[in-house]
N, C-alpha and C positions, 0 to 999 in steps of 0.2 A: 507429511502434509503435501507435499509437490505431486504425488499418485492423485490428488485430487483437485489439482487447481492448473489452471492452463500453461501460468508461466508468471515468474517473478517478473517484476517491474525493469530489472536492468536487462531480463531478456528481452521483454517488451519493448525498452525505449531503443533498444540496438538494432532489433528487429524495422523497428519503425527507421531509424536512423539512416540504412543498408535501402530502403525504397526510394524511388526517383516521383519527383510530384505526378500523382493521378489519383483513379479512384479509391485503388488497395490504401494507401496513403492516407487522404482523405475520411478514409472510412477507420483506420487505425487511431486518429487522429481525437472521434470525437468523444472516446470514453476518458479522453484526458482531461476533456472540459472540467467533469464532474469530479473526478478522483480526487481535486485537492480540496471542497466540500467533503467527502467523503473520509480521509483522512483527518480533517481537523474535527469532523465530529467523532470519528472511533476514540480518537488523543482524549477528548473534552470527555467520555464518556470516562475511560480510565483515570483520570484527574477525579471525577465523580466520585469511585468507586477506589481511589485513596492506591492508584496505582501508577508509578511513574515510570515511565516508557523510555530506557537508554538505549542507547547507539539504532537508533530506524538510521535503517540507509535501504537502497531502492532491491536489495536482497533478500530482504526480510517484509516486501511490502509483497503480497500476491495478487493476481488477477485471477480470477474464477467464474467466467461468464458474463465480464461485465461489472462483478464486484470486485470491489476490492477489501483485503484481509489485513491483518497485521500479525505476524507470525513470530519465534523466537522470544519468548520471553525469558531467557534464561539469567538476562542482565538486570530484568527490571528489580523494581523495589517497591514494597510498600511503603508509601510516605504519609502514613497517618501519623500526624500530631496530636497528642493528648491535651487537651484543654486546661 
């Protein structure tokens, strides 16, 4: 998955972290606005769809142009209930 997507989240925020305030900065800055909209609908969507999402930490989140991913499901579980 990493051959296709720019860079996990904790290279992302280190990356950002390592820059001194200006435009690079600035401009790094503003895909983070959205990302955590982005993240709580991916979540909401798996909850939907009766899937529960353990251990997200910023390793297993990806960036790919602007989007962002959720990657590693090797933990999760199905958490359908039977009625």
């Amino acid at each position: 998955m990493l051959n296709v997507v720019d860079k996990d989240m904790k290279e992302y925020l280190e990356k950002l972290d390592a820059l001194d305030a200006g435009p690079e900065r600035h401009e790094m800055m503003k895909p983070l606005l959205m990302w955590p909209g982005c993240l709580i609908q991916a979540i909401d969507y798996l909850h939907e769809v009766k899937i529960k999402r353990k251990n997200l930490e910023p390793t297993r989140i990806l960036e790919q142009g602007g989007r962002v991913l959720i990657t590693d499901f090797g933990i999760a579980k199905d958490h359908y209930v039977s009625d």
